[in-house]
C-alpha positions, 0 to 999 in steps of 0.5 A, spaced: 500 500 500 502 506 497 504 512 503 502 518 503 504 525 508 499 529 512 503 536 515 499 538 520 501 546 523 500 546 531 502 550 537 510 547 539 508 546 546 501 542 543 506 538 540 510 536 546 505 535 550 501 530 544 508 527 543 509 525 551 502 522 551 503 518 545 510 515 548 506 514 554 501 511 551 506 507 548 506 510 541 508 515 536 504 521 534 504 518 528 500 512 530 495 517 533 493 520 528 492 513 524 489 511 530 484 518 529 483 518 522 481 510 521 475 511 527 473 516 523 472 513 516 470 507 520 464 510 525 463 516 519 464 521 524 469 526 529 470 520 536 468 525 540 463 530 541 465 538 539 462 543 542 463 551 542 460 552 549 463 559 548 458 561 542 452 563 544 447 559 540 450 553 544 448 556 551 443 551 556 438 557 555 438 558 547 438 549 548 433 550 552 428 555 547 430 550 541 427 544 545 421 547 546 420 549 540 422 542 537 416 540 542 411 545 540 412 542 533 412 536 534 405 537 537 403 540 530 403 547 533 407 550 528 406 554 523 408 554 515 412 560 512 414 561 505 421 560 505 425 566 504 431 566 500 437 570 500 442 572 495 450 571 496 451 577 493 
């Protein structure tokens, strides 16, 4: 099977530490990455889950009104609107 080279750029102190984990745990960076890319081919998404708790649209509060939003149209209290389109332009 033929090899192929992924360079990635990250902060040097990242790397050091990411490099004495993956000694520990017995490994080299490179396998880790391996090991990270084949989970993700395999179970077709990222591992782990990715938040943005810093971004308002996840905070509980705003979680919360979608929630209940989701239930009302669940229950049919919805109302239809035509769709509005938006120009990129």
């Amino acid at each position: 099977m033929s090899q192929s080279v992924l360079s990635v750029r990250m902060d040097e102190n990242v790397k050091r530490r990411f490099d004495a984990f993956c000694a520990d745990a017995g490994m080299n960076a490179s396998v880790a990455v391996n090991l990270f890319v084949r989970t993700v081919i395999r179970e077709k998404k990222i591992p782990f889950e990715i938040t943005g708790n810093d971004d308002p649209f996840y905070s509980e509060k705003n979680q919360s009104r979608l929630r209940a939003s989701i239930e009302q149209l669940e229950a049919g209290l919805g109302v239809e609107h035509e769709l509005i389109e938006v120009d990129d332009e």
